[in-house]
C-alpha positions in Angstrom: -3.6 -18.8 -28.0 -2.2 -19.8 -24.6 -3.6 -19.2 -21.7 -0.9 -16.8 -20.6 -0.8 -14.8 -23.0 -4.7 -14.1 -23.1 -3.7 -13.5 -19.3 -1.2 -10.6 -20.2 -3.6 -9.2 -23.0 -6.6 -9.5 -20.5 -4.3 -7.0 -17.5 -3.4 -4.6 -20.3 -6.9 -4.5 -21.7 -8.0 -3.5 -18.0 -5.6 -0.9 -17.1 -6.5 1.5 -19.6 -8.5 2.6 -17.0 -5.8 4.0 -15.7 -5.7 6.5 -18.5 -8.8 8.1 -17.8 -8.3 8.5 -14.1 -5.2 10.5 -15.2 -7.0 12.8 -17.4 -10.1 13.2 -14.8 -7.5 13.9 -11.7 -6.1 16.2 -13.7 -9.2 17.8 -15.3 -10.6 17.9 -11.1 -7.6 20.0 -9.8 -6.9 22.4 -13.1 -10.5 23.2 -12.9 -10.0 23.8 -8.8 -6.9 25.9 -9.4 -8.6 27.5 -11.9 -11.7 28.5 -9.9 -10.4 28.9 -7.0 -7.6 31.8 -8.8 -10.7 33.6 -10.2 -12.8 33.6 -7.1 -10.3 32.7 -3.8 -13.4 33.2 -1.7 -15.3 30.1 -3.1 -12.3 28.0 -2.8 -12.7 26.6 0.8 -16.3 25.9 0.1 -15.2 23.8 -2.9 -12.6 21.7 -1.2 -14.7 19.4 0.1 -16.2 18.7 -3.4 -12.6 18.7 -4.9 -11.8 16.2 -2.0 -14.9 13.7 -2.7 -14.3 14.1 -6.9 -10.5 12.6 -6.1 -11.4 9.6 -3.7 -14.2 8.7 -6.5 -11.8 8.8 -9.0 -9.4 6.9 -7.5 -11.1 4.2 -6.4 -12.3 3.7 -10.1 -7.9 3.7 -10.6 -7.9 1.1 -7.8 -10.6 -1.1 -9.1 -9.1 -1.2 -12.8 -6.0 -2.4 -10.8 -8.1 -5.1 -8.7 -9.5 -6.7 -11.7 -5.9 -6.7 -13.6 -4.5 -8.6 -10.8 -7.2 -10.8 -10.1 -6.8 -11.7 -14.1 -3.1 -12.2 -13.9 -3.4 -14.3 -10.7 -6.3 -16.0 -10.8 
């Protein structure tokens, strides 16, 4: 196999991540909107946990894409 193309399979292999921080965004604010529908006076209490929950979850997007490109180009 060359080395490129263990390269290309290597990037692909580490975005998947990027699958799961879809879901888990999504999972985060349809569980807030939910909540915060059933019980509006919890829901400014909750932000800041909603807020946190999204950056964590992000940066696990942003690492995946980190270590792709560090693959690719290294």
């Amino acid at each position: 196999m060359e080395v490129e193309a263990a390269k290309m399979i290597g990037a692909g292999l580490a975005t998947i991540a990027l699958a799961g921080v879809g879901l888990g965004l999504g999972n985060i604010f349809g569980s807030y909107i939910s909540g915060s529908l059933r019980n509006p006076a919890a829901a400014p209490k909750v932000f800041g946990n909603v807020l946190l929950g999204f950056a964590l979850t992000e940066a696990v997007a942003l690492f995946a894409m980190v270590i792709a490109l560090i693959i690719l180009f290294v």
